[in-house]
C-alpha positions as CSV (number, residue, x, y, z in Angstrom):
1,X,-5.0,-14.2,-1.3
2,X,-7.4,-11.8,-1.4
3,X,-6.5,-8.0,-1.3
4,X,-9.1,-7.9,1.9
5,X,-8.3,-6.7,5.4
6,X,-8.7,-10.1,6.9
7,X,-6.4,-11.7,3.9
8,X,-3.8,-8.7,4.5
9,X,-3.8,-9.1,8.2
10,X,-3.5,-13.2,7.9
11,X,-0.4,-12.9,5.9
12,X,1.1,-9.2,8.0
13,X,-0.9,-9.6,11.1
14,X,-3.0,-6.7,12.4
15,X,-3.1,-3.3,10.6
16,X,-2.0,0.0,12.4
17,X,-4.5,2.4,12.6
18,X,-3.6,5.6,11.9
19,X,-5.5,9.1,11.4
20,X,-5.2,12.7,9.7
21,X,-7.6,14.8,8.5
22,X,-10.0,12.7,6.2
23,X,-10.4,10.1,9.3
24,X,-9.0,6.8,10.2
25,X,-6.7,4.5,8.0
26,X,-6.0,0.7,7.9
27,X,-2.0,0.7,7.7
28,X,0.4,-1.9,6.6
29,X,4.1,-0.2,7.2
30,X,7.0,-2.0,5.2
31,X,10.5,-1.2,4.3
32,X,11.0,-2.7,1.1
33,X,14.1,-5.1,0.0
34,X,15.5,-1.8,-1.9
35,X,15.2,0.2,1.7
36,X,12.5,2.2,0.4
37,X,9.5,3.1,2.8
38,X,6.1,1.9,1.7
39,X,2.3,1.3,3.3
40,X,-0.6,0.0,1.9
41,X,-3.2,2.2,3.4
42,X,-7.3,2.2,3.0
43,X,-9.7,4.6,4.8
44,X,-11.4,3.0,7.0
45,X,-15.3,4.2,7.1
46,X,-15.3,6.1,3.8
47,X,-13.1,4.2,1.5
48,X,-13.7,6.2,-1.8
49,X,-13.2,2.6,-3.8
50,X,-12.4,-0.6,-3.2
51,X,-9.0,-1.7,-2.3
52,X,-5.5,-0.6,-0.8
53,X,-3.2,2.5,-1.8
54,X,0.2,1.8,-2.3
55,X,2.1,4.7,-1.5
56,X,5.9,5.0,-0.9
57,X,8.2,7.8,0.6
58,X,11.5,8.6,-0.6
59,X,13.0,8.9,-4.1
60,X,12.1,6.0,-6.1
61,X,10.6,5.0,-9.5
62,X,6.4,4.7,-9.2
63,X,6.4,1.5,-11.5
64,X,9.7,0.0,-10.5
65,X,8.5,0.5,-6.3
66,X,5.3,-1.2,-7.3
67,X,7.2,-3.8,-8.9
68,X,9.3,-4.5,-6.1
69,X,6.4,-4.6,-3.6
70,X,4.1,-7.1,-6.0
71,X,7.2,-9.0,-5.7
72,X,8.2,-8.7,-2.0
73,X,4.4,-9.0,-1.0
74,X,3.6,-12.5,-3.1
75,X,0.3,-10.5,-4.7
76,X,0.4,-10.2,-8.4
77,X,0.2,-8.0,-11.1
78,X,-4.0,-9.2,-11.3
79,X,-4.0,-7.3,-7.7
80,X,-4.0,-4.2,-9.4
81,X,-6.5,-2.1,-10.3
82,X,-5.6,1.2,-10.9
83,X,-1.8,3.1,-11.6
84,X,-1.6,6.6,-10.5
85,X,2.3,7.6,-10.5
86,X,3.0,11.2,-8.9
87,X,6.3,12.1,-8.0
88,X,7.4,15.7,-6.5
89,X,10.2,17.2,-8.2
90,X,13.5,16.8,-6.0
């Protein structure tokens, strides 16, 4: 499968849409097997790179969360490109 728009939506159907202040997102919601929130998000006209963010609300580990959703999603550890784990203190 191919971390594209059209590969996402043929396995999760259509992406929300959603906007804030840098403009308009592709947006794939989940809740994760865990419970944890998740979406894979890209900018839609001025995508700084390549590819999907995976970002994730609530209080969970950055690598086990990723873990989880290469697992849940059927994409593989190859599908990532880049690791950027930021967590706010609680």
């Amino acid at each position: 499968m191919a971390v594209t728009a059209e590969g996402l939506e043929s396995l999760w159907g259509c992406a929300d849409t959603t906007r804030d202040d840098l403009g308009e997102w592709f947006t794939f919601a989940f809740a994760l097997p865990s419970g944890t929130l998740a979406a894979l998000v890209r900018e839609i006209h001025n995508a700084p790179s390549p590819g999907y963010i995976l970002t994730a609300f609530g209080h969970a580990d950055a690598r086990g969360l990723l873990a989880e959703f290469i697992t849940a999603s059927g994409m593989t550890p190859e599908h990532v490109t880049h690791q950027t784990a930021s967590q706010s203190p609680t």
